[in-house]
LORO-5023 format. One record per residue: chain; residue in one letter; y, x, z negated of N, C-alpha, C in turn; residue number from 1. Coordinates in nm, 2 decimals. Layout:
atom kette->A rest->A nnorth->Y neast->X nup->Z canorth->Y caeast->X caup->Z cnorth->Y ceast->X cup->Z nr->NUM
...
END
This chain:
atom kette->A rest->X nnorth->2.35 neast->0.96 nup->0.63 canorth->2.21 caeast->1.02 caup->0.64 cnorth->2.17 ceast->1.03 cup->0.78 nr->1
atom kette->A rest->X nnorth->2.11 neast->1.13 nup->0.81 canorth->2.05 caeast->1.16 caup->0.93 cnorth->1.97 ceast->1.03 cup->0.97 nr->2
atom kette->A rest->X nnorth->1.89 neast->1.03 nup->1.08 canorth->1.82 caeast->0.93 caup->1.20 cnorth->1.70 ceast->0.95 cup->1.10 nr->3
atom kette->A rest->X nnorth->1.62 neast->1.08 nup->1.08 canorth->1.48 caeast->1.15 caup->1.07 cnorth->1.49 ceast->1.08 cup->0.88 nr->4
atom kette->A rest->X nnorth->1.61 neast->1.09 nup->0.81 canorth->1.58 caeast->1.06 caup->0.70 cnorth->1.56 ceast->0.92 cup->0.70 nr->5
atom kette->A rest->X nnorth->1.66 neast->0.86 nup->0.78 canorth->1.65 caeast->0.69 caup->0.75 cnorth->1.49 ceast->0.67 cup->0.76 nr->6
atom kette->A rest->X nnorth->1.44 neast->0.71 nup->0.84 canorth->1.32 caeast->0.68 caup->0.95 cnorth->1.21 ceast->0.74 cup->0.79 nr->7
atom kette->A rest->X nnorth->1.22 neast->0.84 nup->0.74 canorth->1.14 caeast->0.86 caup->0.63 cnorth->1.14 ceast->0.77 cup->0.50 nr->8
atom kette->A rest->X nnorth->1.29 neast->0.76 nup->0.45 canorth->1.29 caeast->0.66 caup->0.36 cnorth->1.24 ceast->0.49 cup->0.37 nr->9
atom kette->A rest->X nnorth->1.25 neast->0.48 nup->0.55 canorth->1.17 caeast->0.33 caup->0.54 cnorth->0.97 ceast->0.32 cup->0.52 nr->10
atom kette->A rest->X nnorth->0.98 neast->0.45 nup->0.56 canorth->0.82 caeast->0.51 caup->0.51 cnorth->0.78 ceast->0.50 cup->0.40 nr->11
atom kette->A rest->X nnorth->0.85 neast->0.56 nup->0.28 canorth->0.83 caeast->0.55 caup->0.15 cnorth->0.87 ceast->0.41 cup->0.11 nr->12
atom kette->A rest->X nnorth->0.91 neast->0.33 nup->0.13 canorth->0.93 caeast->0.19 caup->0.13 cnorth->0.79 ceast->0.14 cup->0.13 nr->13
atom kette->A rest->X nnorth->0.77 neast->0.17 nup->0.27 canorth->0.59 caeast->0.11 caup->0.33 cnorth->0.47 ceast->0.14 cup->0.23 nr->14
atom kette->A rest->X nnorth->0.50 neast->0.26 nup->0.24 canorth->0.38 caeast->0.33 caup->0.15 cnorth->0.43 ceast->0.28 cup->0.00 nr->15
atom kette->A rest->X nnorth->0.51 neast->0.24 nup->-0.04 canorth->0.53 caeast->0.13 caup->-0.17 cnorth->0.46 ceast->0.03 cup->-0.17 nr->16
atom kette->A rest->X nnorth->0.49 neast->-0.04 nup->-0.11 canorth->0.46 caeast->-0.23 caup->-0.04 cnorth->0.27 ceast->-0.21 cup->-0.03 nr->17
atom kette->A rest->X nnorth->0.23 neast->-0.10 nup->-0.01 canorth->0.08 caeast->-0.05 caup->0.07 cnorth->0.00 ceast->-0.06 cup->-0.09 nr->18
atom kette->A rest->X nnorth->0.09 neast->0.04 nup->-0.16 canorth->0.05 caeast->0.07 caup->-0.32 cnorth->0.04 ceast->-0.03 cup->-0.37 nr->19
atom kette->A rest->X nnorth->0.16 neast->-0.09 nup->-0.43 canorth->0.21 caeast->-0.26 caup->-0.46 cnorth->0.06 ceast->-0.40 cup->-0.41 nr->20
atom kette->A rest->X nnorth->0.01 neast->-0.35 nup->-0.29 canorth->-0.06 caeast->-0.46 caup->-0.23 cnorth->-0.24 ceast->-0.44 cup->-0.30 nr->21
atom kette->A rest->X nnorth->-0.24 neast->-0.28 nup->-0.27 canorth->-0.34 caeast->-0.28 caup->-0.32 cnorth->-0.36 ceast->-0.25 cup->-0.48 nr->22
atom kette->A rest->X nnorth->-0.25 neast->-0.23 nup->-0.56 canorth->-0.32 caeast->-0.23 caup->-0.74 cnorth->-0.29 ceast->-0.43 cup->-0.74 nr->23
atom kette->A rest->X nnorth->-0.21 neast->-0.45 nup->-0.66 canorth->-0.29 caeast->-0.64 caup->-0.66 cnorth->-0.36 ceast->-0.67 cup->-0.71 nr->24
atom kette->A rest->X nnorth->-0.46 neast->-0.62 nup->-0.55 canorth->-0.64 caeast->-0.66 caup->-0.51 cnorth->-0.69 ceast->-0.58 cup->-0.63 nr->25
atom kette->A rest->X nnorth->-0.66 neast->-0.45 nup->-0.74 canorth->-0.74 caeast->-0.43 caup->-0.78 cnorth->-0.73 ceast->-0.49 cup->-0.95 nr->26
atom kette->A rest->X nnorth->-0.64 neast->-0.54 nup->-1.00 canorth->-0.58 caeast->-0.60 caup->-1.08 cnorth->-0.68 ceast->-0.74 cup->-1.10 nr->27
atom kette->A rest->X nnorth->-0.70 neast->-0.79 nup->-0.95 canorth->-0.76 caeast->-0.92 caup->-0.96 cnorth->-0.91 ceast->-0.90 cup->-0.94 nr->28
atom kette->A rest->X nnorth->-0.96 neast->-0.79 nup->-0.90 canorth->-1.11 caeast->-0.75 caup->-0.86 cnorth->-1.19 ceast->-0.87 cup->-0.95 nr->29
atom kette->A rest->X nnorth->-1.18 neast->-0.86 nup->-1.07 canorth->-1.29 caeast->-0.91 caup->-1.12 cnorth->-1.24 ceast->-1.07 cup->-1.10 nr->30
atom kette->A rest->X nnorth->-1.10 neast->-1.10 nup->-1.08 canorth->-1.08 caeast->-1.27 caup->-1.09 cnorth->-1.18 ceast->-1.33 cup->-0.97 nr->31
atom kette->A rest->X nnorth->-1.24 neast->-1.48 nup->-1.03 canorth->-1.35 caeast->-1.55 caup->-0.93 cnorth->-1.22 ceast->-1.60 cup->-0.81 nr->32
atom kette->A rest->X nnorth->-1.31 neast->-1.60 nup->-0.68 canorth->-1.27 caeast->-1.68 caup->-0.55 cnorth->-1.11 ceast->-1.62 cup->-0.50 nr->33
atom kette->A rest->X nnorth->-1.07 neast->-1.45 nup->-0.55 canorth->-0.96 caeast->-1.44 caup->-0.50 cnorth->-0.96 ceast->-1.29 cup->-0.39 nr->34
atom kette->A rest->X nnorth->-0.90 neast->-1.33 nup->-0.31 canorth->-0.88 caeast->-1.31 caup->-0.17 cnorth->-0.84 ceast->-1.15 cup->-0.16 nr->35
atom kette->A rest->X nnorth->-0.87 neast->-1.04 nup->-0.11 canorth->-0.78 caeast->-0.94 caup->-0.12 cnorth->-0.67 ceast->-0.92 cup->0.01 nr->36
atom kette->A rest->X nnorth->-0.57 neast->-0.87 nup->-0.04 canorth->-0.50 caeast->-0.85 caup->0.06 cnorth->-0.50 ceast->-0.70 cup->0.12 nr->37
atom kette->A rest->X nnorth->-0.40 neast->-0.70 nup->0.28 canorth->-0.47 caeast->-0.59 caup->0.34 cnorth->-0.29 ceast->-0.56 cup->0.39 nr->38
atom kette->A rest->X nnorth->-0.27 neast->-0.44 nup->0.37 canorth->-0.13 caeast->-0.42 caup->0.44 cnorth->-0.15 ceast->-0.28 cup->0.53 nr->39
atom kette->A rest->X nnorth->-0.09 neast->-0.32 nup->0.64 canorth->-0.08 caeast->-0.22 caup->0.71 cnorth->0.07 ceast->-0.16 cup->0.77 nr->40
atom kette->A rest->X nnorth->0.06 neast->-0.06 nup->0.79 canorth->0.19 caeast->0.02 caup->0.84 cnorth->0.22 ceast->0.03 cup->0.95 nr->41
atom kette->A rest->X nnorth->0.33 neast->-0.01 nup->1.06 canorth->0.36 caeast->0.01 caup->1.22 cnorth->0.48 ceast->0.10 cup->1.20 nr->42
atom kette->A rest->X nnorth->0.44 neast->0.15 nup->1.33 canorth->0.63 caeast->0.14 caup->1.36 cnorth->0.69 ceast->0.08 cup->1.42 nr->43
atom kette->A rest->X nnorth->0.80 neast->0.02 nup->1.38 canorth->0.90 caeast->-0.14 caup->1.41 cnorth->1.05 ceast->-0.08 cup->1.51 nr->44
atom kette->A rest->X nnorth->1.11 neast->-0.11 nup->1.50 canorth->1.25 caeast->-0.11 caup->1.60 cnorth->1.29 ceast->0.03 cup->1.52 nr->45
atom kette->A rest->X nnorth->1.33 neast->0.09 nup->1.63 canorth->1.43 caeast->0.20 caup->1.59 cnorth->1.30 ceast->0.32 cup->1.50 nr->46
atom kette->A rest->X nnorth->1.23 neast->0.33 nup->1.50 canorth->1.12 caeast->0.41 caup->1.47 cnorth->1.13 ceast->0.36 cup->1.33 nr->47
atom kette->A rest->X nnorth->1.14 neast->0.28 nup->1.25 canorth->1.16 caeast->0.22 caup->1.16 cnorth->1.03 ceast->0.21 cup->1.09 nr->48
atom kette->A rest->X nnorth->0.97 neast->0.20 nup->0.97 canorth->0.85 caeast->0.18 caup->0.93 cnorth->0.82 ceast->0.03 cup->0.89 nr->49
atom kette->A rest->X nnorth->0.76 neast->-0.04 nup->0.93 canorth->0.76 caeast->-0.20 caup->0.87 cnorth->0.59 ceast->-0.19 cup->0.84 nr->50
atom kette->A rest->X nnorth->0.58 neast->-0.28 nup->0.71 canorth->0.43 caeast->-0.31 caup->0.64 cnorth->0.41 ceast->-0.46 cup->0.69 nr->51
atom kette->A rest->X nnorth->0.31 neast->-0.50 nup->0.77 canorth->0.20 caeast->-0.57 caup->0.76 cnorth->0.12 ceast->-0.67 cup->0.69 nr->52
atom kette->A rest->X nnorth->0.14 neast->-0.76 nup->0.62 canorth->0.04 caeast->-0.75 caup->0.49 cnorth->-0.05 ceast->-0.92 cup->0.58 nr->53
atom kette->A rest->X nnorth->-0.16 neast->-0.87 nup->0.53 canorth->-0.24 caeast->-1.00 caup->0.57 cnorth->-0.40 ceast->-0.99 cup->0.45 nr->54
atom kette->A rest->X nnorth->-0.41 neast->-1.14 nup->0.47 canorth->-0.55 caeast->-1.17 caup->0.37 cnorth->-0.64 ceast->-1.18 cup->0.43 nr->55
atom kette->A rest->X nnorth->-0.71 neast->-1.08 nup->0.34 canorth->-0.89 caeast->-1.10 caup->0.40 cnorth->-0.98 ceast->-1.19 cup->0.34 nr->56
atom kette->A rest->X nnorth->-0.99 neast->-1.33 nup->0.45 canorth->-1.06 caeast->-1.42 caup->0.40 cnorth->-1.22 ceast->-1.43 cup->0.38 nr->57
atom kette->A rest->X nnorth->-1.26 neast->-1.30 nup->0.42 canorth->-1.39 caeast->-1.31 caup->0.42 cnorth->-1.46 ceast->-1.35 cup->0.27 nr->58
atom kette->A rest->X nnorth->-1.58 neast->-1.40 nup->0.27 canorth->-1.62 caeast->-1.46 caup->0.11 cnorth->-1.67 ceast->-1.32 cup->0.04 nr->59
atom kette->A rest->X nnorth->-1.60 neast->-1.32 nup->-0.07 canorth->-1.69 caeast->-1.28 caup->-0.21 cnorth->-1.84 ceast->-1.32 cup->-0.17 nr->60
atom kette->A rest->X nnorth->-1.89 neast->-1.21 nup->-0.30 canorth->-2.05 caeast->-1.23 caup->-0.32 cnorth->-2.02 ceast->-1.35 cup->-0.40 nr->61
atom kette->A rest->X nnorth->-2.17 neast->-1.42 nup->-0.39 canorth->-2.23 caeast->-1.55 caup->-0.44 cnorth->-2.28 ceast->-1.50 cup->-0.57 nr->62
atom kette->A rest->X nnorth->-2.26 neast->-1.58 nup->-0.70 canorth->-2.31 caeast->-1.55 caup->-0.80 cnorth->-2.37 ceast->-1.68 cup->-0.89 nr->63
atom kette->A rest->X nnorth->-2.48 neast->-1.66 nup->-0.96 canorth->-2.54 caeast->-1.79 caup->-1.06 cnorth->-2.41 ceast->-1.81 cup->-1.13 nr->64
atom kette->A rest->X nnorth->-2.34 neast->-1.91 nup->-1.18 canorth->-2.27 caeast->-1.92 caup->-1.25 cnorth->-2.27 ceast->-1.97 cup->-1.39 nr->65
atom kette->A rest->X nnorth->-2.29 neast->-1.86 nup->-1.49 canorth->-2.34 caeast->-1.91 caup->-1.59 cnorth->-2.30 ceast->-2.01 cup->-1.71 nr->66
atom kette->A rest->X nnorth->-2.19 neast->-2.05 nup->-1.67 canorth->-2.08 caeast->-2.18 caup->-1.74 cnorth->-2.16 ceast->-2.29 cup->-1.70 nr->67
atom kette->A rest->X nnorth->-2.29 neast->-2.34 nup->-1.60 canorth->-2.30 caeast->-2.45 caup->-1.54 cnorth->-2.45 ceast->-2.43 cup->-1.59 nr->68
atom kette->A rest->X nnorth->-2.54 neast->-2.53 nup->-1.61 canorth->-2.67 caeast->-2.59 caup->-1.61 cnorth->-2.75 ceast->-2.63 cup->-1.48 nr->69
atom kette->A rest->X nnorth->-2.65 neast->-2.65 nup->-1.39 canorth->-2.74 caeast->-2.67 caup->-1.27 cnorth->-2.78 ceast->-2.61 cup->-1.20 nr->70
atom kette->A rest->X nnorth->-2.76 neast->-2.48 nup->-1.23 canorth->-2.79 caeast->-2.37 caup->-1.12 cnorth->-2.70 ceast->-2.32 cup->-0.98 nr->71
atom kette->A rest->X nnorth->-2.58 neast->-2.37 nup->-1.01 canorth->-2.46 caeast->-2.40 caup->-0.87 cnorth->-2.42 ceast->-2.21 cup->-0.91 nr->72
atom kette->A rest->X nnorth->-2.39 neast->-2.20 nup->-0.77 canorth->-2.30 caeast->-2.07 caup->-0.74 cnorth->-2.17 ceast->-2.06 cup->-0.78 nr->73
atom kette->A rest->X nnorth->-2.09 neast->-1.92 nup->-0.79 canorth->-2.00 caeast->-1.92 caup->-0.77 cnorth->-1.89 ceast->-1.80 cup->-0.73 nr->74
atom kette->A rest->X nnorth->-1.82 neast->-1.79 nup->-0.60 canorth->-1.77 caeast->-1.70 caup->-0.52 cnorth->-1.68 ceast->-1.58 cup->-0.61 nr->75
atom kette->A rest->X nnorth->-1.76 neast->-1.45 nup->-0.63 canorth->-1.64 caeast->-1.35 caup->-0.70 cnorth->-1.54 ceast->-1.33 cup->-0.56 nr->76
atom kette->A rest->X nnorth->-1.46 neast->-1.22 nup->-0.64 canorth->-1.40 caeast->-1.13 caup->-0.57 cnorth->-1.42 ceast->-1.07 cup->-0.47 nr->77
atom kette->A rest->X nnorth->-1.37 neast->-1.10 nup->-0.32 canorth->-1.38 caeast->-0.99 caup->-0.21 cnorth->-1.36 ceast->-0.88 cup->-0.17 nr->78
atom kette->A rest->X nnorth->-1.27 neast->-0.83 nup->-0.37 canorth->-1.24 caeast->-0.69 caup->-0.35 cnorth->-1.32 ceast->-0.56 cup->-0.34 nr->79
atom kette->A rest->X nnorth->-1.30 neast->-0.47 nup->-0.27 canorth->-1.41 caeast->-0.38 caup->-0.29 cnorth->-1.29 ceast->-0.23 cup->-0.36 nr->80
atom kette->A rest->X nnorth->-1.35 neast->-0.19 nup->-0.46 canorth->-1.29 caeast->-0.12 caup->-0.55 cnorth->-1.24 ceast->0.02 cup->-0.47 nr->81
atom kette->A rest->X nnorth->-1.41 neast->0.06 nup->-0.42 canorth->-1.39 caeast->0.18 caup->-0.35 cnorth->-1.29 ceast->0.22 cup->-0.26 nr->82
atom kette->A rest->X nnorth->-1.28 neast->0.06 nup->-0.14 canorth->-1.15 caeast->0.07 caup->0.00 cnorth->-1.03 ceast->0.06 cup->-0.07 nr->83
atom kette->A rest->X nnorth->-1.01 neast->0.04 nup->-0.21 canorth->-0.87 caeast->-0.02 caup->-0.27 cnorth->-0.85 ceast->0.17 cup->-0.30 nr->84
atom kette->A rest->X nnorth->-0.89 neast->0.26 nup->-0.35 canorth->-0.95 caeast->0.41 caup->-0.38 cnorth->-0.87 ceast->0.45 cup->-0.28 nr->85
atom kette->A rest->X nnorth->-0.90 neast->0.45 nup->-0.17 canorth->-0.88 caeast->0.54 caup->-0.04 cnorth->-0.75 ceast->0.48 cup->0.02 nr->86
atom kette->A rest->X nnorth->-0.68 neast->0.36 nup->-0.03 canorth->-0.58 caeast->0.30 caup->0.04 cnorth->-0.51 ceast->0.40 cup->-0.06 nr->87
atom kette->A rest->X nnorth->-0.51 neast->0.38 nup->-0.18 canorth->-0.39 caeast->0.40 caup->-0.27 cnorth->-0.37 ceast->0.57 cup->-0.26 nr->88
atom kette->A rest->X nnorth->-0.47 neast->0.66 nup->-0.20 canorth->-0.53 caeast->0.82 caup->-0.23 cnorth->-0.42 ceast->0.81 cup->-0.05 nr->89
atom kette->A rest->X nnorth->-0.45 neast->0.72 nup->0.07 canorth->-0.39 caeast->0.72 caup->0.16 cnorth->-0.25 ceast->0.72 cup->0.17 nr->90
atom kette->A rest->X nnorth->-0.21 neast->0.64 nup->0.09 canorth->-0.06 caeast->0.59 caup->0.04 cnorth->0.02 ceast->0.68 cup->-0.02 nr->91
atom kette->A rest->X nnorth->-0.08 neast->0.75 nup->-0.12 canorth->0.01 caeast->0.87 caup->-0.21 cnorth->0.02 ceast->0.97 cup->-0.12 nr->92
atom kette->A rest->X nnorth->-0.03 neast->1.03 nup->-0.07 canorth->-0.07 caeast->1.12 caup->0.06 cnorth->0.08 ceast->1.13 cup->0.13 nr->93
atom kette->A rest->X nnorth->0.08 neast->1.01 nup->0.20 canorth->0.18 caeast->0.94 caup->0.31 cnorth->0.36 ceast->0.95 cup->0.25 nr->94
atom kette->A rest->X nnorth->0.32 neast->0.90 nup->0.14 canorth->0.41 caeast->0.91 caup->0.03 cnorth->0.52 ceast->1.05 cup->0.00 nr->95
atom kette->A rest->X nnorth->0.42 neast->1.12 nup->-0.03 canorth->0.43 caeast->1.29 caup->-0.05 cnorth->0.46 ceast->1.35 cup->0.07 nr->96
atom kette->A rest->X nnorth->0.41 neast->1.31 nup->0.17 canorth->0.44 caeast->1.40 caup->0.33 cnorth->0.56 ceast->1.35 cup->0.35 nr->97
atom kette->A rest->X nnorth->0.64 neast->1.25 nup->0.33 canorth->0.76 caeast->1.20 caup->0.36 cnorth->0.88 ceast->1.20 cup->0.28 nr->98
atom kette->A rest->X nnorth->0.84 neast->1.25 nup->0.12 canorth->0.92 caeast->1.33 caup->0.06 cnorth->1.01 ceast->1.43 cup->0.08 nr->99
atom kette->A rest->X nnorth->0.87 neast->1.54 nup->0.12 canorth->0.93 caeast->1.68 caup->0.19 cnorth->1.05 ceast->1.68 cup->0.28 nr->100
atom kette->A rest->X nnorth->1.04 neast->1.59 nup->0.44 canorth->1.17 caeast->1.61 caup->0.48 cnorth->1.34 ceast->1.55 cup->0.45 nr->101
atom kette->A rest->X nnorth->1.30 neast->1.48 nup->0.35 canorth->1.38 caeast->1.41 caup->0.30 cnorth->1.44 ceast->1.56 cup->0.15 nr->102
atom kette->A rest->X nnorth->1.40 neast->1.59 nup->0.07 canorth->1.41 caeast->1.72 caup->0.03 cnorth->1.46 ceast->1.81 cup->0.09 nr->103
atom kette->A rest->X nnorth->1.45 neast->1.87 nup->0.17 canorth->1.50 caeast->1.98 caup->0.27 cnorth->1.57 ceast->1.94 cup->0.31 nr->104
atom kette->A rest->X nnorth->1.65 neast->1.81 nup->0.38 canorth->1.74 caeast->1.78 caup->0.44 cnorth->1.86 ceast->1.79 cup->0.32 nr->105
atom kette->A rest->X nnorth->1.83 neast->1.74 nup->0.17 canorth->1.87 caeast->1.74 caup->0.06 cnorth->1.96 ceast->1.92 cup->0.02 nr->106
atom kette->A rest->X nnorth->1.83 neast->1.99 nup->0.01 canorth->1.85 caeast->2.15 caup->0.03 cnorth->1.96 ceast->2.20 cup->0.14 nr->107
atom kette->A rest->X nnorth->1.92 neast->2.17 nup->0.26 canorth->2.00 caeast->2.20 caup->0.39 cnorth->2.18 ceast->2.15 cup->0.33 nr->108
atom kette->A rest->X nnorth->2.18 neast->1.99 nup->0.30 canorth->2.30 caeast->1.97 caup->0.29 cnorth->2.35 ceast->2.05 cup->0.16 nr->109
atom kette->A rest->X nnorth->2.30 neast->2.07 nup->0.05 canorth->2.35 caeast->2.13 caup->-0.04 cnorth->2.37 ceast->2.28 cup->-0.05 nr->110
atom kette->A rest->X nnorth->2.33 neast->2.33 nup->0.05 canorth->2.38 caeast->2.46 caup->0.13 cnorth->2.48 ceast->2.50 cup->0.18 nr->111
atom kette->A rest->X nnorth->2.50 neast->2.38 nup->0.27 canorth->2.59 caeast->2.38 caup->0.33 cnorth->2.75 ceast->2.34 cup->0.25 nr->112
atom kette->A rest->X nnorth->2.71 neast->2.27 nup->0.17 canorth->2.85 caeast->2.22 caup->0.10 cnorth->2.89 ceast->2.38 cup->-0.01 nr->113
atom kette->A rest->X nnorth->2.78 neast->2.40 nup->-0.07 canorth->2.78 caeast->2.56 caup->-0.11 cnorth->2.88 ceast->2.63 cup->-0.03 nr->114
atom kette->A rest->X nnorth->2.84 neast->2.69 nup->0.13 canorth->2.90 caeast->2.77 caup->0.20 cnorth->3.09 ceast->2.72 cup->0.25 nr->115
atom kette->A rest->X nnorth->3.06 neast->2.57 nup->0.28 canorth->3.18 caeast->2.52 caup->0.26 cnorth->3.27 ceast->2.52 cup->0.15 nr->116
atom kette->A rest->X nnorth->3.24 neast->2.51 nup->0.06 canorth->3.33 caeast->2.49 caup->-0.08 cnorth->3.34 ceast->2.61 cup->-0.15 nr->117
END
């Protein structure tokens, strides 16, 4: 495989790992006191795609917790539905743009073996 494909295929990897991280957070949205996670995409050695992933510990909303008589709180979810939306709308996006030259290179060689053979 070419340089440009390796380099795509570790993209679609990322933008897996990105997908994967966020139906997580959204999977757990409504579970109490849990954390969402955040993955992000670089580029690593050799133009390489490497994902990121870290927890965002900021607190959930405070809520009355209605299992209790005393009136004590209790910490939902820090997930926000909407940013979990735009990661996965981002991801598919990223996804699809990195298909294409992986395709064509597909097309190209299968041309070529055409004209050869």
């Amino acid at each position: 495989m070419s340089y440009s494909v390796n380099t795509n295929v570790s993209a679609l990897q990322a933008f897996s790992r990105q997908i994967q991280v966020s139906a997580n957070n959204v999977a757990n949205a409504l579970s109490d006191d849990f954390k969402a996670s955040q993955a992000l995409n670089t580029e690593g050695k050799n133009s390489q795609v490497t994902t990121v992933i870290s927890t965002d510990d900021r607190p959930g909303p405070l809520v009355d917790d209605p299992m209790t008589t005393n009136g004590s709180l209790k910490e939902l979810s820090n997930t926000d539905i909407a940013t979990e939306m735009v990661q996965q709308i981002s991801a598919q996006r990223g996804f699809e743009a990195n298909t294409k030259p992986i395709q064509t290179w597909d097309e190209a060689v299968g041309t070529l073996l055409d004209v050869a053979g």
